[in-house]
PDB file of N, CA, C and O in Angstrom:
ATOM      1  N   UNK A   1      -4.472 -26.247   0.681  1.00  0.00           N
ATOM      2  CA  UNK A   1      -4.668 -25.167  -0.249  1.00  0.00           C
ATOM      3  C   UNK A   1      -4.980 -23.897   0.547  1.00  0.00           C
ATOM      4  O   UNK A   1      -5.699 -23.780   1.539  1.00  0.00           O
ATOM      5  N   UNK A   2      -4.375 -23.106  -0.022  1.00  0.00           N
ATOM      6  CA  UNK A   2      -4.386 -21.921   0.687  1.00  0.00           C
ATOM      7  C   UNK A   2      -5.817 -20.738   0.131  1.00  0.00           C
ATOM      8  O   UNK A   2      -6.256 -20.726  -1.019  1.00  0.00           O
ATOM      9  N   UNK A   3      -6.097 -20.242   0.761  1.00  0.00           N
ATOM     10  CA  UNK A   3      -7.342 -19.076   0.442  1.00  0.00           C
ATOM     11  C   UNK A   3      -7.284 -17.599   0.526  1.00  0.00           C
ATOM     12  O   UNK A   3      -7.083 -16.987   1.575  1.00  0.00           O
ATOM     13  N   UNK A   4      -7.470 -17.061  -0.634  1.00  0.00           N
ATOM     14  CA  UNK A   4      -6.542 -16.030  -0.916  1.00  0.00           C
ATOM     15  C   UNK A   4      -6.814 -14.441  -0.642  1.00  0.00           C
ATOM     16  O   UNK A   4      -6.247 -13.386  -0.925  1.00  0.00           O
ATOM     17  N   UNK A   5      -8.413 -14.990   0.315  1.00  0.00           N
ATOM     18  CA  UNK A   5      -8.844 -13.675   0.958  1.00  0.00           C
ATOM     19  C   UNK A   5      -9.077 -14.174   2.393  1.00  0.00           C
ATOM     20  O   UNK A   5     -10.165 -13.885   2.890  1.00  0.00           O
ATOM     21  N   UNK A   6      -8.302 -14.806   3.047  1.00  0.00           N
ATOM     22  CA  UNK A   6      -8.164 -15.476   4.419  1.00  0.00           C
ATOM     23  C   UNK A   6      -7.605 -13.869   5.360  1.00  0.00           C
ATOM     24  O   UNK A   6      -6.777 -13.135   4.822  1.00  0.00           O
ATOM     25  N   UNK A   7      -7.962 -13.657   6.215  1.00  0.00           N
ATOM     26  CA  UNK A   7      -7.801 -12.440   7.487  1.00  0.00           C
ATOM     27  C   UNK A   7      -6.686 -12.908   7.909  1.00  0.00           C
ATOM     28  O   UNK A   7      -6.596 -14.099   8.206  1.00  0.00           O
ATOM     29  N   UNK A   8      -5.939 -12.302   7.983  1.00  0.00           N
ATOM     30  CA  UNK A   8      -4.114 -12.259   9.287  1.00  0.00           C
ATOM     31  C   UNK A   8      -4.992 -13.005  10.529  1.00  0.00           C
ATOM     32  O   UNK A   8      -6.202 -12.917  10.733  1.00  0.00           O
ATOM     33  N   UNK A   9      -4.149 -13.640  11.162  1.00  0.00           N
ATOM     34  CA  UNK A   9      -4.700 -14.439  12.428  1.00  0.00           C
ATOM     35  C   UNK A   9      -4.696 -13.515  13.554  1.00  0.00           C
ATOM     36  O   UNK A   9      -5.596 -13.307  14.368  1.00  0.00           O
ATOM     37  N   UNK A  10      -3.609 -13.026  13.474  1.00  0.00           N
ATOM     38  CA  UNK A  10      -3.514 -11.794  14.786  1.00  0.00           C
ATOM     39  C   UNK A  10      -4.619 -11.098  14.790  1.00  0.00           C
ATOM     40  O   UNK A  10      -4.980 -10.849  15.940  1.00  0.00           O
ATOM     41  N   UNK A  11      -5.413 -10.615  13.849  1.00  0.00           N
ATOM     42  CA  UNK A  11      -6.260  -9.688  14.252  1.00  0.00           C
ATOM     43  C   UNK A  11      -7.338 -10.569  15.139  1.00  0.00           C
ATOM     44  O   UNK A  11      -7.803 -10.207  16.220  1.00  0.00           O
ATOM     45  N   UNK A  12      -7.735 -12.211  14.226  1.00  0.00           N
ATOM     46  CA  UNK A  12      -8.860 -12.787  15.182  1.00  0.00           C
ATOM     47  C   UNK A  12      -8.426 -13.715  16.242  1.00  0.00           C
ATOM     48  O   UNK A  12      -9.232 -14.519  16.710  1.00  0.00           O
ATOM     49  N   UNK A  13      -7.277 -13.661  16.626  1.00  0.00           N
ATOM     50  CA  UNK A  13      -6.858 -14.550  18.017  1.00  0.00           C
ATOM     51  C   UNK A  13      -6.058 -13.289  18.958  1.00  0.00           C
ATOM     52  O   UNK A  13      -5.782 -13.678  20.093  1.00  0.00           O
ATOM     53  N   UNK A  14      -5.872 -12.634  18.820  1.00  0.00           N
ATOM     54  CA  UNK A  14      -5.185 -11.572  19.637  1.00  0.00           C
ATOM     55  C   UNK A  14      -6.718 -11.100  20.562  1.00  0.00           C
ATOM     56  O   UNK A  14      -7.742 -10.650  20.049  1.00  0.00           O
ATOM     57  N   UNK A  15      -6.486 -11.355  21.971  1.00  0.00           N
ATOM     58  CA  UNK A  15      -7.572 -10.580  22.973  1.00  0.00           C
ATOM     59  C   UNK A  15      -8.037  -9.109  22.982  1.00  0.00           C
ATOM     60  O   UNK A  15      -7.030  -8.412  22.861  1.00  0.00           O
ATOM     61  N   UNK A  16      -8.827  -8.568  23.049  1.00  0.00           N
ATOM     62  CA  UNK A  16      -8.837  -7.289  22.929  1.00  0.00           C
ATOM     63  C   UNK A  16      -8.948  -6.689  24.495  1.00  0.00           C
ATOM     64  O   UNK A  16      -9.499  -7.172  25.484  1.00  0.00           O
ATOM     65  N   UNK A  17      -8.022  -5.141  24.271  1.00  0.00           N
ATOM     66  CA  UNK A  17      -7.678  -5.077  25.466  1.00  0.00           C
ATOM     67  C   UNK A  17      -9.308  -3.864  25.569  1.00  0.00           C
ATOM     68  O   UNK A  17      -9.966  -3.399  24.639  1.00  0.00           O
ATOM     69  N   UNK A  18      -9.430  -3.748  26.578  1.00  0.00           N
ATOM     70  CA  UNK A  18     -10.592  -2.606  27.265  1.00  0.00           C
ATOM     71  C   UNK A  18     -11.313  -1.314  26.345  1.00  0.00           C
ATOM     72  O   UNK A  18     -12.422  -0.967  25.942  1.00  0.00           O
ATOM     73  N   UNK A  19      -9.560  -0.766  26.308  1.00  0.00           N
ATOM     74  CA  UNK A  19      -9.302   0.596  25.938  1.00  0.00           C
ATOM     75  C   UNK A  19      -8.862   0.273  24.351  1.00  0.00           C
ATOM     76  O   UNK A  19      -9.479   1.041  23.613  1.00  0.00           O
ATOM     77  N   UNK A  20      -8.325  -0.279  23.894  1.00  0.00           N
ATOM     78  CA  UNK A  20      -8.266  -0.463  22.187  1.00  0.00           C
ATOM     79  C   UNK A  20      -8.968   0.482  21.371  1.00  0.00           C
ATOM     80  O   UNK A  20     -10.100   0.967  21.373  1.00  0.00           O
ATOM     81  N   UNK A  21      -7.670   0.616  20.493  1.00  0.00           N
ATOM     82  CA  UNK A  21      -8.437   1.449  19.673  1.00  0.00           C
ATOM     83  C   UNK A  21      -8.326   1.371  18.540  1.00  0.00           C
ATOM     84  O   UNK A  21      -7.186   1.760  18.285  1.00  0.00           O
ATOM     85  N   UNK A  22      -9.139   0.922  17.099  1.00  0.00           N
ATOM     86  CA  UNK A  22      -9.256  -0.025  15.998  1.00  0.00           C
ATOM     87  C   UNK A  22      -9.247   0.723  15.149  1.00  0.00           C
ATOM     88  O   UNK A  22     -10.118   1.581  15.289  1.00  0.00           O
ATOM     89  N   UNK A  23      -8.709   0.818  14.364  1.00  0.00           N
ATOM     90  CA  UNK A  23      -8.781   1.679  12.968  1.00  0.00           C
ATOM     91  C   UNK A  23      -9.063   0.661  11.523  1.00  0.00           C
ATOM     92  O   UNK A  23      -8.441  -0.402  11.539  1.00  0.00           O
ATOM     93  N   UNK A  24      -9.550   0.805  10.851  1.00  0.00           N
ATOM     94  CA  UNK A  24      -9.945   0.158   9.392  1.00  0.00           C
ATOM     95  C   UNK A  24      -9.972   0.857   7.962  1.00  0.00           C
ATOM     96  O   UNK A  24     -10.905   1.570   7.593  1.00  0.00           O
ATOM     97  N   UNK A  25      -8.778   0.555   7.154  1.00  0.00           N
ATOM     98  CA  UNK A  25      -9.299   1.594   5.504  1.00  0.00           C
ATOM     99  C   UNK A  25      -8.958   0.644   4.267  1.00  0.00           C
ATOM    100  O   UNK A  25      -8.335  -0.401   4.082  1.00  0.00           O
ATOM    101  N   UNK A  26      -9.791   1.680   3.422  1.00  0.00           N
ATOM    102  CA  UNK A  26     -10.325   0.650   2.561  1.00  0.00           C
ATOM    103  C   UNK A  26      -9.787   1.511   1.357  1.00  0.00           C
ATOM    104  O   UNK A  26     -10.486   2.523   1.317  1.00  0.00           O
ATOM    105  N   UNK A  27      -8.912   1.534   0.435  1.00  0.00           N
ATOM    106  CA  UNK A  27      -8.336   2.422  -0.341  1.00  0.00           C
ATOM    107  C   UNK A  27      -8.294   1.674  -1.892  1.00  0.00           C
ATOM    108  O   UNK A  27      -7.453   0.789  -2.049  1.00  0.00           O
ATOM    109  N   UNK A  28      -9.325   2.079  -3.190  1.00  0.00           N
ATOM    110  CA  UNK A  28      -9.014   2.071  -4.740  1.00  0.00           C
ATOM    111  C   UNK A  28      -8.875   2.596  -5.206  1.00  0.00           C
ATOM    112  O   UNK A  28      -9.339   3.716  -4.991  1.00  0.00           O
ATOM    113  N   UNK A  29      -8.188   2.373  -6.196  1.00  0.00           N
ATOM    114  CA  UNK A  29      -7.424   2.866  -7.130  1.00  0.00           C
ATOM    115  C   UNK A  29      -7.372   1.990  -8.103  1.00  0.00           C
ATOM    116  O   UNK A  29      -6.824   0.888  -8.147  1.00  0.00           O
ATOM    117  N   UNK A  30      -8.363   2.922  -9.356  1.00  0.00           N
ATOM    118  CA  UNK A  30      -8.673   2.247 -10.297  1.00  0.00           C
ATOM    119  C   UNK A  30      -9.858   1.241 -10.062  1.00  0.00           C
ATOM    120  O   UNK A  30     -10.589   1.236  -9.072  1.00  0.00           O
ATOM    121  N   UNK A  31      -9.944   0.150 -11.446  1.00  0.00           N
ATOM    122  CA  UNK A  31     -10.719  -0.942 -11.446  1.00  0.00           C
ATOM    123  C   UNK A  31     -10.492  -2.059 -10.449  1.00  0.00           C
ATOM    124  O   UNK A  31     -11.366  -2.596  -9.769  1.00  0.00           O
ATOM    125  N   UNK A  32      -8.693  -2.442 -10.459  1.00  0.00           N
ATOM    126  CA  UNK A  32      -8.275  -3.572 -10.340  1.00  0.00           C
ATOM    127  C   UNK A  32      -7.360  -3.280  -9.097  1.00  0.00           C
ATOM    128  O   UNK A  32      -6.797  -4.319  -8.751  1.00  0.00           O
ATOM    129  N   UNK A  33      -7.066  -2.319  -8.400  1.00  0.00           N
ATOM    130  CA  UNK A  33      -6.162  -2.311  -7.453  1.00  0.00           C
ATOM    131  C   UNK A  33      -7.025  -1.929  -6.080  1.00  0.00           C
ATOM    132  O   UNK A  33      -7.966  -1.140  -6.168  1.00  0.00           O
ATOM    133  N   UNK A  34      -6.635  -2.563  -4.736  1.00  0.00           N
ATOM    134  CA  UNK A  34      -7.457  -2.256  -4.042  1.00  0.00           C
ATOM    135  C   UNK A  34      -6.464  -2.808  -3.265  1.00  0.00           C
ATOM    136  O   UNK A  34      -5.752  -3.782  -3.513  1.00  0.00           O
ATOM    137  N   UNK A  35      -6.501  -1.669  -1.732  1.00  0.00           N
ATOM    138  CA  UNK A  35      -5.419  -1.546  -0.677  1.00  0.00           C
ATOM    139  C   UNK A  35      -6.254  -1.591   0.353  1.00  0.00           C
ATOM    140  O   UNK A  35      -7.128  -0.727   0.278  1.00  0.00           O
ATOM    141  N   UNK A  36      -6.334  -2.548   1.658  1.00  0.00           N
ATOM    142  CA  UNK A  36      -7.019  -2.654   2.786  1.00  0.00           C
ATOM    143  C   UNK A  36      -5.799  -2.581   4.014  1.00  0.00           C
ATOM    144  O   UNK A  36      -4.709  -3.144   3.912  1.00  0.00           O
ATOM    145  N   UNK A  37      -6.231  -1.778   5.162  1.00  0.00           N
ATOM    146  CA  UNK A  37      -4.915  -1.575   5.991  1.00  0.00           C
ATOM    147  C   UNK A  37      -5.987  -2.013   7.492  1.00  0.00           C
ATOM    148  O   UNK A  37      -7.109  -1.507   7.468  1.00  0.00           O
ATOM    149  N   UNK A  38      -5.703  -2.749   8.502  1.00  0.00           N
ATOM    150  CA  UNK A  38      -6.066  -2.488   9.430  1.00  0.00           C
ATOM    151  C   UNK A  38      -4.910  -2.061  10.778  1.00  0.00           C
ATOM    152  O   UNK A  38      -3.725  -2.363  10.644  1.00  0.00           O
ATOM    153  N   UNK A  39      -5.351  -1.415  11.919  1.00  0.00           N
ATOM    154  CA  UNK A  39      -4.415  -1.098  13.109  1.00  0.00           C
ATOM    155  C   UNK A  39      -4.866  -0.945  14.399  1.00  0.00           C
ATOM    156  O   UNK A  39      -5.866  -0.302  14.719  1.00  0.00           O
ATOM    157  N   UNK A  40      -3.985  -1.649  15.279  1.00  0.00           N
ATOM    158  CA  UNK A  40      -5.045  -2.018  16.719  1.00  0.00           C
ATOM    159  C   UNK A  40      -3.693  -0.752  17.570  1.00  0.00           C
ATOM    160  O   UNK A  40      -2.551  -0.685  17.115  1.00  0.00           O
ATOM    161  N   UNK A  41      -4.117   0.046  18.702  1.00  0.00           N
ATOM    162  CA  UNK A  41      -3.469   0.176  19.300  1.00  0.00           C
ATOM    163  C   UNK A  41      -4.369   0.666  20.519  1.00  0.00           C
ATOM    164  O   UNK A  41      -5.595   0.765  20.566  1.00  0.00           O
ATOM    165  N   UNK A  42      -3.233   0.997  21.678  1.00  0.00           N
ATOM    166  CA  UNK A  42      -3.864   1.437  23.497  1.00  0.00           C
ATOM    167  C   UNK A  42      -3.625   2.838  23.155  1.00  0.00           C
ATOM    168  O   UNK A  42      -3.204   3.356  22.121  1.00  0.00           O
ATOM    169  N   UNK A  43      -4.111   3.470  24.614  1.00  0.00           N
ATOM    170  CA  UNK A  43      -4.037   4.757  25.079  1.00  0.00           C
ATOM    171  C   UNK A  43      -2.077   5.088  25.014  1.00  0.00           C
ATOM    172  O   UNK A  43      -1.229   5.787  24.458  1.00  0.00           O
ATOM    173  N   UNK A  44      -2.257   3.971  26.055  1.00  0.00           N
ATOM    174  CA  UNK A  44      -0.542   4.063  26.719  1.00  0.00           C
ATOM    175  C   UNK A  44       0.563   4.031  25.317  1.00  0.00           C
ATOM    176  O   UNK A  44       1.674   4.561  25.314  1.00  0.00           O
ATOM    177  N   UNK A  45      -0.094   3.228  24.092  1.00  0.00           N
ATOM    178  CA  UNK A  45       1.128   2.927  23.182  1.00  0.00           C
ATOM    179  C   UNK A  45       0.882   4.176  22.303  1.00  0.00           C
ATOM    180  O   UNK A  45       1.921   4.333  21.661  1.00  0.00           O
ATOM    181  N   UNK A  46      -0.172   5.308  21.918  1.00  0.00           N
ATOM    182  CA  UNK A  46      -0.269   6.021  21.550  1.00  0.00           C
ATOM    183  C   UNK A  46       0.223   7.564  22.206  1.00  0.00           C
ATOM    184  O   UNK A  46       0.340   8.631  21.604  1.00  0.00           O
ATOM    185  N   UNK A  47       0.427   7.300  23.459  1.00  0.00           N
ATOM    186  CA  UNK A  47       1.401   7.890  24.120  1.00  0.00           C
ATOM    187  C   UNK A  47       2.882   7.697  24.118  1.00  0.00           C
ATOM    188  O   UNK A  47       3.841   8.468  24.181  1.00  0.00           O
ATOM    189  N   UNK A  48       2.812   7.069  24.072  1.00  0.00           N
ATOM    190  CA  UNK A  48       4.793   6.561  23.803  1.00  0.00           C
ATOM    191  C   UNK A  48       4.979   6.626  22.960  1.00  0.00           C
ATOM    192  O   UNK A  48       6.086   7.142  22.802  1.00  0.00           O
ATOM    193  N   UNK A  49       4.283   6.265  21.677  1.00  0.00           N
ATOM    194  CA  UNK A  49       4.706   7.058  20.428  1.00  0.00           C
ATOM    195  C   UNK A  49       4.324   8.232  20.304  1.00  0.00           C
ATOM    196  O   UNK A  49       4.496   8.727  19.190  1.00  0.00           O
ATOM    197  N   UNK A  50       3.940   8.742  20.945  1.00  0.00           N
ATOM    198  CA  UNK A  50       4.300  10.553  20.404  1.00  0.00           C
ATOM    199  C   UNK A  50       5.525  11.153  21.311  1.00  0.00           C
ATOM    200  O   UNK A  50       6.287  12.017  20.878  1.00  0.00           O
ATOM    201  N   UNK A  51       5.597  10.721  22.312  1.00  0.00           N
ATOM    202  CA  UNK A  51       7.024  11.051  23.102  1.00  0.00           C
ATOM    203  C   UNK A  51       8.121  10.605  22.405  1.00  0.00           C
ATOM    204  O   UNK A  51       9.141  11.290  22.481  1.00  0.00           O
ATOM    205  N   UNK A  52       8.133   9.388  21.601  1.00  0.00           N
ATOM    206  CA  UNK A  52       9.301   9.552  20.783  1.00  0.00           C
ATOM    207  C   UNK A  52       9.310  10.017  19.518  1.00  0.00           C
ATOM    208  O   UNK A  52      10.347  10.072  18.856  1.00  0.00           O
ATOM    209  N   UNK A  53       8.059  10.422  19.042  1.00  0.00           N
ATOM    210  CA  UNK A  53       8.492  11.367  17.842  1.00  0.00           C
ATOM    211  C   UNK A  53       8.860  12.738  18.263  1.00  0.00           C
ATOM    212  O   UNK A  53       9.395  13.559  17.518  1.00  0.00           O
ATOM    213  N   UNK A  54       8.507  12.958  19.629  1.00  0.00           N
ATOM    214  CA  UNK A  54       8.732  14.729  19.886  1.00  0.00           C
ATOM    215  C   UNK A  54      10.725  14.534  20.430  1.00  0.00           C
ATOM    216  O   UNK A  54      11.675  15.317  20.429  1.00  0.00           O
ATOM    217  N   UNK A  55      10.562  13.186  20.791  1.00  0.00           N
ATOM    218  CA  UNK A  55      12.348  13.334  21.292  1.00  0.00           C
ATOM    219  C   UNK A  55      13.290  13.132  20.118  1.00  0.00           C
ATOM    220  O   UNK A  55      14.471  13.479  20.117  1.00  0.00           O
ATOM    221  N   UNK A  56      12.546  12.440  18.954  1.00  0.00           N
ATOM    222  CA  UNK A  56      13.323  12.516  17.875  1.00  0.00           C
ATOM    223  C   UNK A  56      13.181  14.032  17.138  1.00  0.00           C
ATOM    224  O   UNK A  56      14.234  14.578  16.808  1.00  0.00           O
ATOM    225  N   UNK A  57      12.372  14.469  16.971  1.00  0.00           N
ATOM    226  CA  UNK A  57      12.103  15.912  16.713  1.00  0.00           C
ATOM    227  C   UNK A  57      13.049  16.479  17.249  1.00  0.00           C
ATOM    228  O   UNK A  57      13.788  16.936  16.377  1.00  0.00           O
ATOM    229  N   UNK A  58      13.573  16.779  18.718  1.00  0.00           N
ATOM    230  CA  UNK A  58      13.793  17.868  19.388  1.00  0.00           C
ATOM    231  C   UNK A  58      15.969  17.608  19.045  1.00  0.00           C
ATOM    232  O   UNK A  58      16.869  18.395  18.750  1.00  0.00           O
ATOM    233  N   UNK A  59      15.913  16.119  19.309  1.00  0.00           N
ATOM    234  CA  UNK A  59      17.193  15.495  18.841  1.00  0.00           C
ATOM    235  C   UNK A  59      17.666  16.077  16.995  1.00  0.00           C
ATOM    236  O   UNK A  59      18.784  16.369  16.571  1.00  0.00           O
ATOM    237  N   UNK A  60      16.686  16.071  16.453  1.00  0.00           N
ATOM    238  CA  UNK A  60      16.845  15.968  15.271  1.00  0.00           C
ATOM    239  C   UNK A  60      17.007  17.794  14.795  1.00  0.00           C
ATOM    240  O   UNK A  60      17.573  18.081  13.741  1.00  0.00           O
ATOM    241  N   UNK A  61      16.465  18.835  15.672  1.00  0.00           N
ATOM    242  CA  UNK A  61      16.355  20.071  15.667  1.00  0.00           C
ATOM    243  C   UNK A  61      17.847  20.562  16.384  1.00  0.00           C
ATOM    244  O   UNK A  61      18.538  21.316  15.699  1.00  0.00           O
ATOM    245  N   UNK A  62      18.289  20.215  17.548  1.00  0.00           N
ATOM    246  CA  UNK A  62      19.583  20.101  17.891  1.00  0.00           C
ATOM    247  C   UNK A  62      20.864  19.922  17.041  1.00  0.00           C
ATOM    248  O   UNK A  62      21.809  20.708  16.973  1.00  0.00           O
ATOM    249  N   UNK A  63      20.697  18.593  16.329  1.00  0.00           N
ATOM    250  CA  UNK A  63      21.722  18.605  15.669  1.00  0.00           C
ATOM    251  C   UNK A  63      21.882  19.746  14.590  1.00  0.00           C
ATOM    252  O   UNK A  63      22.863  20.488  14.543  1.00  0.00           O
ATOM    253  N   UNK A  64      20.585  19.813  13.551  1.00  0.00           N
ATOM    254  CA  UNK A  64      20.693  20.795  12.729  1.00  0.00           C
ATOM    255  C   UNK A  64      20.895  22.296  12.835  1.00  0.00           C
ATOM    256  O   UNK A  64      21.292  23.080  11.973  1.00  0.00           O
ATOM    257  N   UNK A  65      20.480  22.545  14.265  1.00  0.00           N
ATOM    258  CA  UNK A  65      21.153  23.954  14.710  1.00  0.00           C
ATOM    259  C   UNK A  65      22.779  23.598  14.775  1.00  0.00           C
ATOM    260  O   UNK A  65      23.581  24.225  14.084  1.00  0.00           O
ATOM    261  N   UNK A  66      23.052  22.874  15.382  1.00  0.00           N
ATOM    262  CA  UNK A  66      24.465  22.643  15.702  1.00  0.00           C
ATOM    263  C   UNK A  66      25.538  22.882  14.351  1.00  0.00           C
ATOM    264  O   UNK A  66      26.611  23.480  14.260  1.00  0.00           O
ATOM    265  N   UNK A  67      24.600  22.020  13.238  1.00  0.00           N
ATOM    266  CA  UNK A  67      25.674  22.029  12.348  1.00  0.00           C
ATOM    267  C   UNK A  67      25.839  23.283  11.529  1.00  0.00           C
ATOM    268  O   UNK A  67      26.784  23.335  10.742  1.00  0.00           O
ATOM    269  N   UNK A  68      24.755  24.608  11.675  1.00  0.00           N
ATOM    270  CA  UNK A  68      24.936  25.240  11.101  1.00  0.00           C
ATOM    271  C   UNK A  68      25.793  26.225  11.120  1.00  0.00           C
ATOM    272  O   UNK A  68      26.103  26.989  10.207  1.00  0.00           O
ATOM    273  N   UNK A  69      26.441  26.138  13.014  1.00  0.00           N
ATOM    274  CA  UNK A  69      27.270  26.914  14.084  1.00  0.00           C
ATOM    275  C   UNK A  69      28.622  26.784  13.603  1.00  0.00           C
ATOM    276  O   UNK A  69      29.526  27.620  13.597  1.00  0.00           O
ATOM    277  N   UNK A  70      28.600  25.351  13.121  1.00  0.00           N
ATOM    278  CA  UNK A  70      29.644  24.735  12.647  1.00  0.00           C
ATOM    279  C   UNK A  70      30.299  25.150  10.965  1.00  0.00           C
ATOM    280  O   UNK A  70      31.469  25.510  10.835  1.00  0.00           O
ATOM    281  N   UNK A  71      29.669  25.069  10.177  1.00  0.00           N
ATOM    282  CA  UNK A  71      30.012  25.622   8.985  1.00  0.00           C
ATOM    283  C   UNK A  71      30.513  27.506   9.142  1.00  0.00           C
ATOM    284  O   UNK A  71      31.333  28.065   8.415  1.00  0.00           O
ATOM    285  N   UNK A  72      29.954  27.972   9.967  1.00  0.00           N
ATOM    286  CA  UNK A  72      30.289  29.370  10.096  1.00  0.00           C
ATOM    287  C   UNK A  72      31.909  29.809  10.177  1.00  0.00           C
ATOM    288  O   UNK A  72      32.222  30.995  10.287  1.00  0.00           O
TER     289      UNK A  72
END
C-alpha cells in the first residue's frame, strides 16, 4: 500500500554536495488546493544555466533582427 504523503526518494538518498543550494515553497490556493515545489542545485549548474539562457537570448535576438531585414 502506497502512502500518499511519502517524500520523492531523490531528495532523501541523493548526497549532498558542499556548495548546494536548496530551495523550498509552499503555495495555497484556496481551502483545498495546495502546491509544494522543492529544488536542489550547485554554483557551477547555476552558471551554465544562465550562459544558456543569455546564448539563447542573443540567438533568439539575431534571428529576429534578421527577419525584419528580410521583409523590407
Amino acid at each position: 500500500m502506497t502512502d500518499a504523503n511519502a517524500r520523492p526518494a531523490i531528495f532523501d538518498a541523493a548526497p549532498a554536495h558542499p556548495e548546494e543550494i536548496r530551495s523550498e515553497f509552499e503555495l495555497r490556493v484556496g481551502k483545498s488546493i495546495t502546491l509544494e515545489g522543492k529544488a536542489r542545485i550547485t554554483p557551477a549548474g547555476l552558471v551554465c544555466s544562465g550562459l544558456a539562457v543569455a546564448l539563447m537570448g542573443f540567438g533568439l535576438g539575431y534571428l529576429a533582427r534578421s527577419t525584419g531585414r528580410r521583409a523590407r
